[in-house]
C-alpha positions in Angstrom: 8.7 -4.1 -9.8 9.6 -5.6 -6.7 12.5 -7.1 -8.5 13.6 -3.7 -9.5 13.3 -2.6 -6.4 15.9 -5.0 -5.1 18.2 -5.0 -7.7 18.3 -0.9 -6.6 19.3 -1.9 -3.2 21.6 -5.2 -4.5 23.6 -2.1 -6.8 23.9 0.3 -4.0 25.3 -2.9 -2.2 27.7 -3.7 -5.3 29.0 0.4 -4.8 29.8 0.0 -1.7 31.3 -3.2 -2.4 33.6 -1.6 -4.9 35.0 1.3 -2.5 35.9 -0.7 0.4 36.7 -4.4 -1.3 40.2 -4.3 -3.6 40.0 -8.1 -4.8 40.6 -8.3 -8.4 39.1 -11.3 -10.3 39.9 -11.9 -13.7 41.4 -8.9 -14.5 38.5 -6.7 -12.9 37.2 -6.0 -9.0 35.0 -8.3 -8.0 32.0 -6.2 -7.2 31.6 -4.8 -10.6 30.0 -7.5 -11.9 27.3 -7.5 -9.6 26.6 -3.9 -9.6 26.7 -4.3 -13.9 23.8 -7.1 -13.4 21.6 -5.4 -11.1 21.8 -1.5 -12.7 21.0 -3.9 -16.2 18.2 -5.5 -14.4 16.7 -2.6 -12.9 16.0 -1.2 -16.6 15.4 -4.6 -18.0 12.2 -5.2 -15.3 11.1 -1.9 -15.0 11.0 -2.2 -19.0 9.1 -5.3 -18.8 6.8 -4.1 -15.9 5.9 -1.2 -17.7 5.0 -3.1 -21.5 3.0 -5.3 -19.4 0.4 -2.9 -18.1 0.2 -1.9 -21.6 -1.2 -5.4 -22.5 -5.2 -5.3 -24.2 -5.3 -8.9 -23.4 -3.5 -11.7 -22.3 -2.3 -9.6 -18.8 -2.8 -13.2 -16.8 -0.5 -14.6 -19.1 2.0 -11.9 -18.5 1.7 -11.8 -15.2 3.1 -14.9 -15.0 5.4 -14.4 -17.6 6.9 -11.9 -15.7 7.3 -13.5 -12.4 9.2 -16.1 -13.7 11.8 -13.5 -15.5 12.1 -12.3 -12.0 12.3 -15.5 -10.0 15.4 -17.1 -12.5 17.0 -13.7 -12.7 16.7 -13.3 -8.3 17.9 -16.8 -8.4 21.2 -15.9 -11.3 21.9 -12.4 -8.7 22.3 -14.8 -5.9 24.5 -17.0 -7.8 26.5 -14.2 -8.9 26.7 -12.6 -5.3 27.7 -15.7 -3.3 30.4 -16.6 -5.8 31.8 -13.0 -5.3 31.5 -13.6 -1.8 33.4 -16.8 -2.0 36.4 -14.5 -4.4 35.0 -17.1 -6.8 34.2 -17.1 -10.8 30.3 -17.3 -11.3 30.5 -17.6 -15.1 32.4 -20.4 -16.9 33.3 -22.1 -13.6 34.5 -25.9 -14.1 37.0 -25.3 -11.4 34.9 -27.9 -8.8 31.8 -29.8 -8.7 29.7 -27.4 -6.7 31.3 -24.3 -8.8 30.2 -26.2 -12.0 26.8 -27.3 -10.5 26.2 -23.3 -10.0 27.4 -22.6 -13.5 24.9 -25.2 -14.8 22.3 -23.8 -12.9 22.6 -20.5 -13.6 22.7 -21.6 -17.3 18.9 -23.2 -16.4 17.9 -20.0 -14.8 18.9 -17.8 -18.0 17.5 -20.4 -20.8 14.0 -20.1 -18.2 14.1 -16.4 -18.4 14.8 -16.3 -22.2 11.6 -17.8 -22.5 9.7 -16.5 -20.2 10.8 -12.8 -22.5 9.9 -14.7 -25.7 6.0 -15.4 -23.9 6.0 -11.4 -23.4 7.7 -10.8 -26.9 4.4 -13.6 -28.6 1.9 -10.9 -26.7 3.3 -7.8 -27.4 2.9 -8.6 -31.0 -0.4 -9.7 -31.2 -1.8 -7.3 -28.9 -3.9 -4.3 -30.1 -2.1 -0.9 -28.8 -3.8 2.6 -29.8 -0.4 4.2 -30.4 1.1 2.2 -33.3 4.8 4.0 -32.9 4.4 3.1 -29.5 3.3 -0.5 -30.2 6.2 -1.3 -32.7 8.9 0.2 -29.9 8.0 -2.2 -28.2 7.5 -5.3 -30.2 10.8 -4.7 -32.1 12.8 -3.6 -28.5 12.0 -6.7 -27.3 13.1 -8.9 -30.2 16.2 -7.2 -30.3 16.7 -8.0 -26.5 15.5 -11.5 -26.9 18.4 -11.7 -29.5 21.1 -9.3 -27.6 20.1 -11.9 -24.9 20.7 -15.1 -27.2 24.5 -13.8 -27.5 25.2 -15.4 -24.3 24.6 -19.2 -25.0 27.7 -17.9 -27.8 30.2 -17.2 -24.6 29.7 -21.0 -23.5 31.1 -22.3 -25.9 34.8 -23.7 -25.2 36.9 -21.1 -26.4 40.5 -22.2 -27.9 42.7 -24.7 -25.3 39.3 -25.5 -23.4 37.9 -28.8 -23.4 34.8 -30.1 -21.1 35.4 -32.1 -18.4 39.0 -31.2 -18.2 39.3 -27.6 -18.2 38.5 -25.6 -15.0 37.0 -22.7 -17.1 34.7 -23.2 -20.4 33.3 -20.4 -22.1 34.6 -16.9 -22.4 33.1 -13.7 -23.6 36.5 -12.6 -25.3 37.4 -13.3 -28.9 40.6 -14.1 -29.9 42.4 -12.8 -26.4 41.8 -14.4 -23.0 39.1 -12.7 -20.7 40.5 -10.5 -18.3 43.1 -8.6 -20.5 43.1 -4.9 -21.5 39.8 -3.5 -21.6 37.9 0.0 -21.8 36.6 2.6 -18.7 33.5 1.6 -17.0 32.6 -1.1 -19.4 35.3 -3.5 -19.1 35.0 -4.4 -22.9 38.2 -6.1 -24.2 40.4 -3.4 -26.4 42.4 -6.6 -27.5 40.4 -8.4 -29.0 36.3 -9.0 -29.5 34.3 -9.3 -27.1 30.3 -10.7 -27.5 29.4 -8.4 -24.3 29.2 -5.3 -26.7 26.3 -7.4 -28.8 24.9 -8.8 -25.3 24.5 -5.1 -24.5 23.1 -3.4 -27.6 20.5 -6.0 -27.9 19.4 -6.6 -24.5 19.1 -2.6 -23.7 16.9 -1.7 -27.2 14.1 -2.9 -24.8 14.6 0.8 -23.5 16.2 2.2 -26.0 13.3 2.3 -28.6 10.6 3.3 -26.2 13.0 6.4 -24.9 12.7 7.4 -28.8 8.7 7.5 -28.5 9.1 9.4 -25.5 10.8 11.6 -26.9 9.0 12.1 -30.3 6.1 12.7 -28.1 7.9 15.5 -26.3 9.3 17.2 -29.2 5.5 17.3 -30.6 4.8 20.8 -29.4 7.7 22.2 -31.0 7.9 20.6 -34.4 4.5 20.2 -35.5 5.1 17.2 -37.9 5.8 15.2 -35.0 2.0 15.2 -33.6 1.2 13.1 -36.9 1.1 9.5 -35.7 2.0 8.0 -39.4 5.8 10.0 -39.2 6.1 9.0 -36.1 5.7 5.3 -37.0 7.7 5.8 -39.9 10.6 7.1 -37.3 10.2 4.1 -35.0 10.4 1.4 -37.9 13.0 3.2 -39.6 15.0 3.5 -35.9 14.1 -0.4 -35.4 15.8 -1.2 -38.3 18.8 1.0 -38.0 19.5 -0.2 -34.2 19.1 -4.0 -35.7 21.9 -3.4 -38.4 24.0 -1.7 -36.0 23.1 -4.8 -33.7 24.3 -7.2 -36.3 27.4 -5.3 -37.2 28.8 -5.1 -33.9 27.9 -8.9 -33.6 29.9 -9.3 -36.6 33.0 -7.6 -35.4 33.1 -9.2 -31.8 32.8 -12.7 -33.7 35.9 -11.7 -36.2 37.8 -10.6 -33.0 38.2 -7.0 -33.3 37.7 -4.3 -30.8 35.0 -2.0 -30.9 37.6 1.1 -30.8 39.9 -0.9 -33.2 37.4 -1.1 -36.0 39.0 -2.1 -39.4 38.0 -0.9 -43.2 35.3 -3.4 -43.7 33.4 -2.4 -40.6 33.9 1.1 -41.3 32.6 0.9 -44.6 29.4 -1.5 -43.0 29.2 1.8 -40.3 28.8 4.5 -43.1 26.2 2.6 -45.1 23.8 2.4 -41.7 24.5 5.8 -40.6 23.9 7.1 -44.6 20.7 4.8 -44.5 19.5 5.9 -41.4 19.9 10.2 -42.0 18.3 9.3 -45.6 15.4 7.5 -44.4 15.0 10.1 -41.5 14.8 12.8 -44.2 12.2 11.0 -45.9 10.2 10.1 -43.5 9.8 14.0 -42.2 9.2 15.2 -45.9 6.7 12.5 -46.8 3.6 14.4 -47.9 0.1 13.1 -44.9 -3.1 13.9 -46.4 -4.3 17.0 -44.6 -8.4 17.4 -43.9 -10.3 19.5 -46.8 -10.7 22.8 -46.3 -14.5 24.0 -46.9 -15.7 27.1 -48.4 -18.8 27.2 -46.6 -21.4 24.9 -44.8 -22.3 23.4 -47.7 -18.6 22.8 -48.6 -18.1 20.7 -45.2 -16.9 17.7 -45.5 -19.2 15.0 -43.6 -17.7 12.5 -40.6 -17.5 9.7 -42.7 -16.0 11.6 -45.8 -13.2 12.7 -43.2 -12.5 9.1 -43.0 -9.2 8.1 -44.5 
């Protein structure tokens, strides 16, 4: 929470950095990248913060869990920040020995905090949580970000003309263009070529994604009575895990072929249909599922006992 709390302030910092600062770096200006990192870890921790109070069991253990996510990520921010204060790269940096040095050690920090969200991922799915829609939100957000989060050890890899030790830049997050070409409003994804920051964000921000459904199940419950029953609203969260993983995987596929994400060909297309057909026909299903309902009685006699009630 205290994280949070300063990535709120570091993002407010980034803003202002982006109205009165006009240096461009790699095809973007320089403050955005900050103020994308901290607005992402704001949700990301608060996420976090908030499964962890959930925990039964195990809340030592995710204490500290969680205090190392913070401390790698404070220590990746700073990276980040005093490279843009130096007008310098903080990813895929080669350029000079204390630019690679920070590379590498912002590559430490983000394996460190990769586990340190597979420890909370291990207890979120053995813990015990009343609310079973609820509980699976949350165990399969965080898979999904623990594999939206995996997509970045892809962008080090030395991308075509690169070679380490020789190369002052290794590792890009654009496919089949070079990074800092044409891209889209706000979210500065390549419209060239593919780019593995569209998978980085659709896995990493299920983490608050799948929970907002609950929430919102929960809210519509008043309204549409079907929605009070805790099995359909399982079936809804399992059925919207599974959709958001396919849809997950398909734009994983696409970035890795090198194809925009507006650009999409007949293949993907085709792949897009079949999730969105799966997912309205599965929704359908779930709401028209017959629950067993309690059994009406006639008269005292008729009443059902506790224990008969029992499913």
């Amino acid at each position: 929470m205290l994280f949070a709390a300063a990535m709120a302030l570091m993002a407010l910092i980034s803003a202002v950095g982006l109205a009165v600062d006009d240096r461009v770096l790699v095809g973007a200006p320089i403050w955005f990248k900050p103020f994308k990192f901290s607005v992402s870890f704001v949700a990301y921790c608060l996420s976090l913060a908030w499964m962890l109070s959930l925990l039964p069991s195990g809340r030592r253990v995710g204490w500290w869990a969680g205090t190392v996510v913070a401390l790698t990520s404070l220590i990746e921010m700073v990276i980040i920040t005093g490279q843009v204060v130096r007008g310098k790269r903080s990813h895929f940096n080669h350029e000079t020995p204390f630019d690679e040095a920070l590379f590498n050690a912002m590559a430490v920090t983000v394996v460190i905090l990769w586990l340190g969200t597979l420890v909370v991922a291990v207890l979120l799915l053995r813990a015990r949580i009343a609310d079973r829609a609820s509980a699976w939100a949350m165990r399969s957000g965080i898979v999904l970000a623990l594999a939206g989060a995996g997509v970045g050890f892809l962008m080090t890899q030395p991308a075509p003309g690169q070679r380490r030790g020789d190369s002052g830049v290794v590792g890009a997050h654009s496919v089949g263009v070079p990074d800092g070409g044409p891209s889209m409003p706000l979210t500065g994804w390549s419209t060239t070529g593919g780019d593995l920051r569209i998978p980085h964000f659709v896995g990493m921000h299920a983490l608050q994604l799948l929970p907002l459904l609950v929430m919102v199940l929960t809210a519509l419950g008043p309204r549409f009575t079907r929605l009070t029953d805790d099995r359909i609203r399982l079936r809804l969260v399992l059925l919207a895990s599974g959709t958001y993983a396919a849809a997950f995987a398909l734009v994983l596929w696409q970035a890795l072929r090198g194809q925009p994400l507006i650009h999409p060909d007949a293949a993907t297309l085709k792949v897009a249909g079949l999730i969105l057909s799966a997912g309205a026909l599965g929704t359908y299903a779930s709401l028209r599922a017959p629950t067993p309902s309690p059994v009406k009685a006639n008269g005292p006699e008729d009443a059902p006992t506790p224990k008969e009630l029992v499913p």
